[in-house]
Structure formats: C-alpha cells, structure tokens
C-alpha positions as CSV (number, residue, x, y, z in Angstrom):
1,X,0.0,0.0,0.0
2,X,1.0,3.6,-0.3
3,X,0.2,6.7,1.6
4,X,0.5,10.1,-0.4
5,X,-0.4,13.2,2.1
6,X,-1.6,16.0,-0.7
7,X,-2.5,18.7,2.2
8,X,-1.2,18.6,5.9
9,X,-2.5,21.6,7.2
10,X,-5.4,22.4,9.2
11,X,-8.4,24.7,7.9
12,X,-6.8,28.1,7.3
13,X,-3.4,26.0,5.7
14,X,0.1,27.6,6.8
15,X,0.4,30.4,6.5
16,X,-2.9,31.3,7.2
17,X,-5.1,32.5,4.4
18,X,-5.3,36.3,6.3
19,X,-3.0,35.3,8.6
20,X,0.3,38.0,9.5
21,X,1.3,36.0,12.8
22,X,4.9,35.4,13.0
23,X,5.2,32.0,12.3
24,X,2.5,32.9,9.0
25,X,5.4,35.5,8.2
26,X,8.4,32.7,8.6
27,X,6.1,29.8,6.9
28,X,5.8,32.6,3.3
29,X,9.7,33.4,3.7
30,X,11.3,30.0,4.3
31,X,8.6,28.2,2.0
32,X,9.2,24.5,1.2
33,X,7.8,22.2,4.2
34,X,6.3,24.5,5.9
35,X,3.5,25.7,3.2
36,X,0.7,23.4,4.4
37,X,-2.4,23.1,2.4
38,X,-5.8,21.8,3.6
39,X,-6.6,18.1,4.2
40,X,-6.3,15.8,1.7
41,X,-4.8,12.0,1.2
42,X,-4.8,9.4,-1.5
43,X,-4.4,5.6,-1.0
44,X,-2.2,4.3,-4.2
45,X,-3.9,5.6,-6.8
46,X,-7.6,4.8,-6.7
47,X,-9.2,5.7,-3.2
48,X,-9.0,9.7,-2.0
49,X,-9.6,10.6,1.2
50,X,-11.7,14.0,1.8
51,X,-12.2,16.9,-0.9
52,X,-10.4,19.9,0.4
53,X,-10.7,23.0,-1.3
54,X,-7.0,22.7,-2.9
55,X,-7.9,19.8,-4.8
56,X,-7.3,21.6,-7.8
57,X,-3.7,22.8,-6.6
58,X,-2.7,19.2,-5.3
59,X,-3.4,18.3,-9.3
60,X,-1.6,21.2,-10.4
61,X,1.4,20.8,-8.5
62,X,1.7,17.3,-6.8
63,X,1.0,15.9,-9.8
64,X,-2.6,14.1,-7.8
65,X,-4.3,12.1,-11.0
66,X,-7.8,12.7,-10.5
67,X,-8.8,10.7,-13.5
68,X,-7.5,7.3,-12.1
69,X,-10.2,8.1,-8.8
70,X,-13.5,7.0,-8.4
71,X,-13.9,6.3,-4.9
72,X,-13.8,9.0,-2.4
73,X,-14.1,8.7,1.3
74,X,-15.3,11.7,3.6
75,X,-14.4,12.2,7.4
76,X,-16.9,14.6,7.8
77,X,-18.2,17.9,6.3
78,X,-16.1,20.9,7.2
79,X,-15.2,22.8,4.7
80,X,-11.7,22.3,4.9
81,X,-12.4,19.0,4.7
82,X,-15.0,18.6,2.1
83,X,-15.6,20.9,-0.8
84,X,-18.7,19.6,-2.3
85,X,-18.9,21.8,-5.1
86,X,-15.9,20.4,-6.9
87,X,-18.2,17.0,-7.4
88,X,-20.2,18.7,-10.3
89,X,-16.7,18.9,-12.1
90,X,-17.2,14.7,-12.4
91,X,-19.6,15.0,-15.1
92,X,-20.1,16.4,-18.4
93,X,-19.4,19.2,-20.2
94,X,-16.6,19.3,-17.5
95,X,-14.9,16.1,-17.4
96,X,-14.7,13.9,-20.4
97,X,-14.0,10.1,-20.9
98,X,-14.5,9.0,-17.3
99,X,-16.3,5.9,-16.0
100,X,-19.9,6.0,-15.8
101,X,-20.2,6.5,-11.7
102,X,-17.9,8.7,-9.0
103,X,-18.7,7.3,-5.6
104,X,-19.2,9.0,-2.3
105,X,-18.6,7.8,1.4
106,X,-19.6,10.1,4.1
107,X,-21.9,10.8,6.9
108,X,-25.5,11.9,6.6
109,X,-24.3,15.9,7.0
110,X,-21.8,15.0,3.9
111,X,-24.7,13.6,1.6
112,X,-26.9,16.9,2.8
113,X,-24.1,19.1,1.4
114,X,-24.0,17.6,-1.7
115,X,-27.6,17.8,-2.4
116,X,-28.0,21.4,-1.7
117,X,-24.3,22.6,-3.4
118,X,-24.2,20.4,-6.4
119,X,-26.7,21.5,-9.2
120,X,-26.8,18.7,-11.4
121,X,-27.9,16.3,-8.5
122,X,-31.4,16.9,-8.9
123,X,-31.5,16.9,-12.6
124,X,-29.2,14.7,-15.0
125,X,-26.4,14.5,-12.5
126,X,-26.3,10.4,-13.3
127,X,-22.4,10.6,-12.4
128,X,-22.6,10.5,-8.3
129,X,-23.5,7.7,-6.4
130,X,-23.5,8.7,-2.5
131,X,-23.4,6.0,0.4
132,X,-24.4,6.7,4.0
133,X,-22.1,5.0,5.9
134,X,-22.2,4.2,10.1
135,X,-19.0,4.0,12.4
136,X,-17.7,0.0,12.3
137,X,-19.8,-1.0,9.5
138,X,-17.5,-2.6,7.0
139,X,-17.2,-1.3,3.3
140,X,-16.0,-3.4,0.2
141,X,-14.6,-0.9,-2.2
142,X,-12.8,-2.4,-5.0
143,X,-9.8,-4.9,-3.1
144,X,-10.0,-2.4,-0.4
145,X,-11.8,-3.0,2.7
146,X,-12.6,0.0,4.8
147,X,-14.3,0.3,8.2
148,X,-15.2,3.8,9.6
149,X,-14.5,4.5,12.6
150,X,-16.2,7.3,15.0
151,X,-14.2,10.4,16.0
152,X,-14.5,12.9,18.6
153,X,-14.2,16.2,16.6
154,X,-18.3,17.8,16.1
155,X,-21.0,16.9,17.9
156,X,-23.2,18.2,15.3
157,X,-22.4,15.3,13.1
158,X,-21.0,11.7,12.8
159,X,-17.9,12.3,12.4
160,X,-15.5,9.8,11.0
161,X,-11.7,8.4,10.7
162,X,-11.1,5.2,8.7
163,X,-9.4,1.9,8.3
164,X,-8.2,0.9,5.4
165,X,-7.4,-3.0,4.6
166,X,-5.7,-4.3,1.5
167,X,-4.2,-7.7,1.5
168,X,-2.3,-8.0,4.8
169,X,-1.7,-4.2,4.8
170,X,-3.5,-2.0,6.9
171,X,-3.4,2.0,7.5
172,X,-5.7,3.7,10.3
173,X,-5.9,7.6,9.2
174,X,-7.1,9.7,12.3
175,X,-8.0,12.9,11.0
176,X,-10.3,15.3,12.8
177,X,-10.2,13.7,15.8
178,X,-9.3,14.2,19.5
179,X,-8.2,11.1,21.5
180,X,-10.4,7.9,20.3
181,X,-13.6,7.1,21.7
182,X,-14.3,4.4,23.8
183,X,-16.4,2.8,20.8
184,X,-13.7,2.5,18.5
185,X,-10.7,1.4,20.8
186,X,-13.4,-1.5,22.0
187,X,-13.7,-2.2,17.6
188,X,-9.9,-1.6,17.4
189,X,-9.2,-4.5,20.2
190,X,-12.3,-6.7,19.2
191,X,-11.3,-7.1,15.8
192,X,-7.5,-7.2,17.3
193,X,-6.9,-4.8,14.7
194,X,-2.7,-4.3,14.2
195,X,-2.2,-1.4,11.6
196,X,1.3,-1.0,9.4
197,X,0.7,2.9,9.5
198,X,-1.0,5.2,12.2
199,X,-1.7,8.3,10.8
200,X,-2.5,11.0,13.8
201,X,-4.1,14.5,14.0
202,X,-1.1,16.8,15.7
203,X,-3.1,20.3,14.7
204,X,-1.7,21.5,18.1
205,X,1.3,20.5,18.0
206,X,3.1,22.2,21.1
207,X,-0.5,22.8,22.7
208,X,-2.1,19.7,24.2
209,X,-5.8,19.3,23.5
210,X,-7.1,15.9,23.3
211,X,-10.6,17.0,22.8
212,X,-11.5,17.7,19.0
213,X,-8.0,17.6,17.6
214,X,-4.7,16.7,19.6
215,X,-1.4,18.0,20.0
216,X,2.1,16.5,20.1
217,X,1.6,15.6,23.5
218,X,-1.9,13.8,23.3
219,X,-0.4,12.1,20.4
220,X,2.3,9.8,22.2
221,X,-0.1,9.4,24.7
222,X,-2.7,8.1,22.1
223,X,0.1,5.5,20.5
224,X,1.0,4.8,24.0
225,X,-2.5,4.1,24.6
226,X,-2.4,1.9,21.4
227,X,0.7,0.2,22.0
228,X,-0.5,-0.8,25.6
229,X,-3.4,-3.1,24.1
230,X,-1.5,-5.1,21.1
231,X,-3.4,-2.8,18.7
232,X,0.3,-2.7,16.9
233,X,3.2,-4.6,16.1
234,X,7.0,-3.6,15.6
235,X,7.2,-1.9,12.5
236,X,3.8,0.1,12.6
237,X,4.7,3.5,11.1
238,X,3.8,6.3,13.4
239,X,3.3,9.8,11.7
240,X,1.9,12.8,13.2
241,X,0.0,15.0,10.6
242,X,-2.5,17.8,10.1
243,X,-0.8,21.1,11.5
244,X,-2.0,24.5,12.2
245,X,-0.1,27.7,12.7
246,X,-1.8,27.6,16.1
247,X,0.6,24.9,17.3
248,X,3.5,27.3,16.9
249,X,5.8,25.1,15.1
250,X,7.5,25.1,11.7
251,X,8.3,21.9,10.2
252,X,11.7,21.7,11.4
253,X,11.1,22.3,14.6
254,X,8.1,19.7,14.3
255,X,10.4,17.1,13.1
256,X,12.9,17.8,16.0
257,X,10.3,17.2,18.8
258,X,9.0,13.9,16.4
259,X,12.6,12.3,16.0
260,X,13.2,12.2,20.0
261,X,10.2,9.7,20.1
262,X,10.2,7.6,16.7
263,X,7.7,9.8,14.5
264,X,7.2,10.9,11.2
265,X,6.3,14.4,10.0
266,X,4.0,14.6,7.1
267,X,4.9,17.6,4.2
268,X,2.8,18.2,1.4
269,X,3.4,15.6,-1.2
270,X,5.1,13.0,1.1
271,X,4.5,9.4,-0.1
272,X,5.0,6.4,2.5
273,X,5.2,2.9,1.0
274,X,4.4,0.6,3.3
C-alpha cells in the first residue's frame, strides 16, 4: 500500500489565508515544508480521502491524478475537509471520458451538502453515487476493505476516521479527531486490529488538547494508549500530521520534537510505502 499526504494543514493552511502572525510571516519566507495546504490524502492511486478546497492545486502541483479516482471517502463535512462543489466537475461538459459512476462515502451531513451545493444532483447528474455510511460498518470498495470509525471532533455530526485493509496491509488515518472514543478502541481491540501505518491529528502541536483535535503531546499518549493493548506490532509506522499555525511550530522544529520519540512528519506531497 501507499500513503501520499496531498494537504497537511489544518483549515486556514500555513500560512494562514489572512493570517500575519509570525510563524504565517516565517512559513511565506522559508517556504518548502512548511507551506501546508488543507486536508487531503490518496491511497495508491484509486481511493482519496476528503475533498479539500486545494484539490485543484494538489493536481496542479503534486501531480494528484484525478482521472484514475472513483472512490472517495469523507471524514466529515467541514469545509476544509470537504468541498462539495468540486463534485459537479465529475460530469459532463466538464470532465470527459471518465467511467460512468464517482462514488461517495460520508456521513448523513456530507450527503446533505451535496444535495443542496451540487446542481446537477437533482437533474441529469447520473455521475454521483453517495453511500451513508455508520461507524464500524464494513465497506468493500474495490480490493479495499474500509471500516469507519467514530471520531471525537463535532458533535453536530458523525464524524469519521477510517481503516483501510488491502491484503495484509492496513493503515488507520485519524484525521479530525481528539483522543479515540471508547467505541472504536473496543472495535480496534475486538477485531485485534494491528495497523502497518497510524496516521494521527497533531493540529496542536506544542498545545495539548485531546478534545477535537490533539497535539504533540496527546499524540504519544494516544500510540501509547495503542501500544498498551496489542493494537500494533513492531514496524507500525507512526506519523503525526494535520498542522496548524496555532501549534506554533514550523516543520523543522516539528520534526525535531518527532525524532526524539520515533515519529514521522507529514509535508505536502510526502508518499510512504508501506
């Protein structure tokens, strides 16, 4: 399996779209790592993970293939997260030679959205197909197979993380979330679920939170917490991800803290192969 991380950066990116902090000032003069745009992650080739509204840029200059995706999976409906307009480009006049259907996976807030932002859904919009999907009910996409699993990020909606399966390869991407729920440790430890690659929320970074997003801090605690009930073996892949210039720390300085304690830093346009 492989991991590409299009957008690591929380929902104003870094710098911050308005933003004139200092670290906003440092992140637009040293450039590089630590320009971080919105959300957004692609599983080989095939399966995307969340819409963010610099799709088009992670096309434009990460070189993301949008005509080899037809499946894409939704943590929840923030607009950094989801941009649901984007999903009348599938279909004609604006998009030629695709396959016949573009499939959706989100919560019940996610399918809303797209019924009141994309136009040709209640016409001839014959593109889209959107599934509901519940926390810890199993999904067959393609060879994949992908369990959603409940956050603690809105409590206006379901919102969701996933597990992704292929072959004996398995990656858990945690992203918006706090620390995880009762629920889905008990699914984590039922199932006696062993992941190759964590993927944590570290939009904090030097601030601890642990409520709707973590920092640094919450996040050794949270592999910690994982370690301590078998629900990984020796070579998972531990990478902190998701930053905001809230958390005070440029990527260097991110990468400092993470190499003390065996993490990766995600950059926009990382790929892990695992």
């Amino acid at each position: 399996m492989k991991l590409t991380y299009y957008g690591t950066g929380a929902g104003e990116g870094t710098p911050g779209l308005f933003c004139n902090c200092q670290l906003c000032k440092d992140a637009r003069s040293l450039g590089g790592k630590n320009i971080r745009t919105r959300s957004q992650a692609l599983i080989n080739d095939d399966l995307l993970i969340d819409l963010t509204p610099d799709t088009n840029m992670h096309s434009l200059v990460y070189g993301l293939d949008l005509s080899k995706v037809n499946h894409l999976l939704v943590t929840h409906s923030h607009s950094d997260h989801f941009n649901p307009t984007d999903l009348e480009m599938v279909r004609e006049p604006y998009a030629h030679e695709r396959p016949d259907i573009f499939h959706v996976y989100g919560n019940e807030r996610v399918k809303e959205k797209i019924w009141a932002n994309v136009p040709g859904m209640s016409g001839d919009n014959t593109k889209l197909d959107i599934h509901t999907i519940r926390p810890f009910e199993q999904i067959k996409i393609k060879d994949y197979t992908v369990v959603p699993l409940l956050a603690v990020h809105d409590i206006k909606e379901e919102c969701l993380f996933y597990l992704v399966m292929q072959g004996d390869k398995s990656i858990i991407y945690a992203h918006d979330t706090g620390a995880f729920p009762e629920e889905t440790m008990d699914y984590l430890i039922k199932n006696k679920v062993r992941p190759d690659l964590v993927s944590f929320d570290c939009t904090q970074q030097s601030i601890a939170d642990g409520a709707y997003h973590m920092g640094f801090e919450d996040v050794i605690k949270e592999r910690q917490r994982l370690k301590d009930l078998g629900l990984c073996h020796d070579s998972t892949i531990w990478v902190a991800n998701h930053f905001s210039h809230n958390g005070l720390w440029l990527h260097d300085k991110m990468v400092e803290e993470a190499d003390k304690v065996g993490f990766l830093v995600s950059y926009d346009g990382m790929t892990l192969n695992i």
